[in-house]
C-alpha positions in Angstrom: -129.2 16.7 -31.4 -127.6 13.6 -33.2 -126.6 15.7 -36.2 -125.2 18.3 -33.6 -122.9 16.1 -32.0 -121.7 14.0 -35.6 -120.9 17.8 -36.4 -118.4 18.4 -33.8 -117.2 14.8 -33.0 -116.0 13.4 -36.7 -116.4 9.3 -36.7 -112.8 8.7 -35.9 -113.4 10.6 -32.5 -116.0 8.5 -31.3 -114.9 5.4 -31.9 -111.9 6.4 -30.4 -113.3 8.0 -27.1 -115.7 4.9 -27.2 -113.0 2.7 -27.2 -112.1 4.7 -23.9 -115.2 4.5 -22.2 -115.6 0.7 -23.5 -112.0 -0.2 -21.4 -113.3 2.2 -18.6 -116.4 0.2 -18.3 -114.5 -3.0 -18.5 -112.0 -2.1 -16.0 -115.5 -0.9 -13.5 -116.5 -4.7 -14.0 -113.6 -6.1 -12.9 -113.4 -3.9 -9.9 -117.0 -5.1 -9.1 -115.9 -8.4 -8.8 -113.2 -7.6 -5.8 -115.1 -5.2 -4.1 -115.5 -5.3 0.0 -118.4 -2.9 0.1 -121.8 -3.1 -1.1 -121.9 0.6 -1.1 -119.0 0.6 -3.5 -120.7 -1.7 -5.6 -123.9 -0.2 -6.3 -121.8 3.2 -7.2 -119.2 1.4 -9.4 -123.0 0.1 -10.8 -123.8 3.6 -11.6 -120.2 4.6 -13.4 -120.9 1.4 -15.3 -124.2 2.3 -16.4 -123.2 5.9 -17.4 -120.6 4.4 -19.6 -123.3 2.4 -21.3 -125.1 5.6 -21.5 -122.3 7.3 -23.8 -121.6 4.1 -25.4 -125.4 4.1 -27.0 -125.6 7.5 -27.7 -122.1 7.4 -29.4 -124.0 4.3 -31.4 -126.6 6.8 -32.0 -124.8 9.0 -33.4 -122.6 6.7 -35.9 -125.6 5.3 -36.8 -127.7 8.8 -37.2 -130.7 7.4 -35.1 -132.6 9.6 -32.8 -134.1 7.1 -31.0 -130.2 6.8 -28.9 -131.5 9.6 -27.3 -134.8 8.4 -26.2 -132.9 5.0 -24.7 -129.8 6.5 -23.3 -132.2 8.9 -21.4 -134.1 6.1 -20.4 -131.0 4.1 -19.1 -129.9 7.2 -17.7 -133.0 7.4 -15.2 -133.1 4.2 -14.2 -129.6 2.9 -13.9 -128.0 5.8 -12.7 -130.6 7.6 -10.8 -133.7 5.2 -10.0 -132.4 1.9 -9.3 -129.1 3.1 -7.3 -131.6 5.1 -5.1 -133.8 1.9 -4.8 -130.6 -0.2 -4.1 -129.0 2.4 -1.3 -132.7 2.5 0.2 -132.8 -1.4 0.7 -129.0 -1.2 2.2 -130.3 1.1 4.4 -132.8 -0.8 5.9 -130.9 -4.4 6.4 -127.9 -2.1 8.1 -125.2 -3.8 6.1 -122.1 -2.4 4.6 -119.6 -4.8 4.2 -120.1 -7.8 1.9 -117.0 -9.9 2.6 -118.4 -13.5 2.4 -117.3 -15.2 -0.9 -116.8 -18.5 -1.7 -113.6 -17.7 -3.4 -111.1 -15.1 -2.4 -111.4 -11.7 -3.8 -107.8 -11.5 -4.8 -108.7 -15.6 -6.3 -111.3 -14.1 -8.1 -109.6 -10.7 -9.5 -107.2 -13.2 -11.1 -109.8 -15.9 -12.2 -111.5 -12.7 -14.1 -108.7 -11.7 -15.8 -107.6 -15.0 -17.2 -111.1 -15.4 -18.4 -111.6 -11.5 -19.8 -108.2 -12.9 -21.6 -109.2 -15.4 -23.3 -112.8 -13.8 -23.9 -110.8 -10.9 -26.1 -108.4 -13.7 -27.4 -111.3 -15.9 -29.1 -113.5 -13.4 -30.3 -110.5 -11.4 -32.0 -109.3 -14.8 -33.5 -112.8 -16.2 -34.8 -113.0 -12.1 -36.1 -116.7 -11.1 -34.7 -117.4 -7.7 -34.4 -114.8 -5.9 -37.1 -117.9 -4.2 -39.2 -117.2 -0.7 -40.2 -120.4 0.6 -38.1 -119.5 -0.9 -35.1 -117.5 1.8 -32.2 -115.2 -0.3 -31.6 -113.5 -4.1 -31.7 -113.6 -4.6 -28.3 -117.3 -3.9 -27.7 -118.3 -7.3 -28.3 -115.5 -8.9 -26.2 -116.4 -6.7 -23.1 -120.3 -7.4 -23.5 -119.6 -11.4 -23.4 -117.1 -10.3 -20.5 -119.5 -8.1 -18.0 -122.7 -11.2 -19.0 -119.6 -13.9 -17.4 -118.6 -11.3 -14.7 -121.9 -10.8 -13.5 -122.4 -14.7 -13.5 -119.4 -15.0 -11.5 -120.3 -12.4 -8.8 -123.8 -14.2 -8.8 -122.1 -17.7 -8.2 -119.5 -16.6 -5.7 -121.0 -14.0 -3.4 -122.6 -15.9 -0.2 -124.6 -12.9 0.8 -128.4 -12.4 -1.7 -127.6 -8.2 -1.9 -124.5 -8.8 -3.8 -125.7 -11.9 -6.4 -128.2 -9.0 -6.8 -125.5 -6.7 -8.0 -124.4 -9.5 -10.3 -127.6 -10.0 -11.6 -127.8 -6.1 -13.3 -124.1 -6.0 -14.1 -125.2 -9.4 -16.5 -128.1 -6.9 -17.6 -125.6 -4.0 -18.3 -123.6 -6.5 -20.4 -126.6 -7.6 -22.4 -127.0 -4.0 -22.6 -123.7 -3.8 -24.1 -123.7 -6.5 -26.6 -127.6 -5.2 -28.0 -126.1 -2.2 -28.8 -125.8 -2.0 -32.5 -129.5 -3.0 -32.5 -131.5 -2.1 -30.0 -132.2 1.1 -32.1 -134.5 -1.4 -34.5 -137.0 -1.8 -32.2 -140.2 -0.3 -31.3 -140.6 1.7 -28.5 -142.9 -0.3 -26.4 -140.6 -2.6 -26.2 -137.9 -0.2 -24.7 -140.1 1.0 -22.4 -141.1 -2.7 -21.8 -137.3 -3.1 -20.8 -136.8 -0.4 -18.6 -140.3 -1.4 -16.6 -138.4 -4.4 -16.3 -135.9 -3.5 -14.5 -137.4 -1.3 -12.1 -140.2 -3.5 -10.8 -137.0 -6.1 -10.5 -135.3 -4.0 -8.2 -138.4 -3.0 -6.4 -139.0 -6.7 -6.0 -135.3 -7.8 -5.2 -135.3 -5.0 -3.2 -138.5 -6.3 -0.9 -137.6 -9.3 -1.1 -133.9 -9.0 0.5 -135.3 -6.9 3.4 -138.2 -9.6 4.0 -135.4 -12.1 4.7 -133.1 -9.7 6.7 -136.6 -9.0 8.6 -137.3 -12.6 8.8 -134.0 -14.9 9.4 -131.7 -11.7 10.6 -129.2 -12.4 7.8 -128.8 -12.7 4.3 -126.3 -14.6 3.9 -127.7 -17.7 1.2 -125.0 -20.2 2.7 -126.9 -19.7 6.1 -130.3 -19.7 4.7 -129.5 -23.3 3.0 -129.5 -24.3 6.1 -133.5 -23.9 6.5 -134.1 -26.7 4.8 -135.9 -29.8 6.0 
């Protein structure tokens, strides 16, 4: 399959339809962070994570490893398929659609993540990380450290627990991201170890957010602090 696709895609190709998918994924991330709708974000997840998908088999193939395959099928299944359907479930149950409660504005916070993305791209370019000849494409490294902050920032400025949720696994996408170029050195076990993971963690987030809608009829964390004492 790997020599199959490096047949019909010379080198130049992919890194250049990488570099694509890299801004596309970028751009999803940033999107993420001004969205109104939970909804939106767990499908804006799923684009996100399909663009990883292509990203590491792309690696794959520059690399000739055959075990891309094995981990972008596994992403595949569980960030696109599995843990969306987990996520939607849980929505389901706690009835809520709209997540407009932030502690900064969303426009505030569009703008605060583009200055930052900025001056992610400008230092890594300038210190020269991540210009080896195997490597699909300059920017990969920039937009990894970018969706890790991005994902910190929706987890630090969302009030209610669905959405720091979301930030949580768009962090994990950007880990994702920046382990590219090795993740195809290790074993398999601990692949799979990786991908269990991640789906017990939504399966527990995913309990865990309905116990407290079940429990305290919101959950919002501002209101929850509350509790205390």
């Amino acid at each position: 399959m790997i020599s199959f696709i490096n047949h019909f895609l010379p080198v130049q190709a992919i890194q250049q339809l990488s570099s694509y998918i890299i801004g596309i994924v970028l751009v999803i991330s940033i999107l993420m962070t001004g969205c109104r709708r939970l909804e939106t974000m767990v499908k804006l997840f799923v684009f996100q994570s399909f663009g990883l998908v292509l990203i590491t088999l792309f690696a794959g193939v520059m690399n000739h490893s055959s075990n891309a395959l094995l981990v972008s099928g596994i992403t595949l299944f569980g960030k696109c398929f599995l843990i969306p359907w987990i996520l939607m479930f849980v929505l389901q149950k706690i009835q809520i659609r709209r997540e407009v409660e932030t502690y900064i504005s969303l426009p505030t916070s569009m703008l605060l993540i583009c200055s930052l993305i900025a001056l992610v791209f400008e230092v890594t370019t300038n210190i020269g990380i991540g210009k080896e000849v195997h490597v699909l494409s300059t920017n990969l490294l920039s937009t990894s450290i970018s969706m890790i902050l991005i994902g910190l920032f929706i987890m630090m400025t969302r009030k209610k627990a669905f959405a720091q949720i979301m930030g949580l696994y768009v962090m994990e996408n950007g880990i994702l991201a920046l382990t590219v170029d090795t993740i195809f050195e290790m074993p398999l076990v601990v692949e799979m170890g990786i991908f269990l993971d991640l789906l017990i963690g939504a399966l527990v987030m995913g309990i865990w957010v309905y116990r407290i809608k079940q429990s305290f009829d919101t959950i919002n964390v501002e209101e929850l602090r509350k509790l205390k004492g």
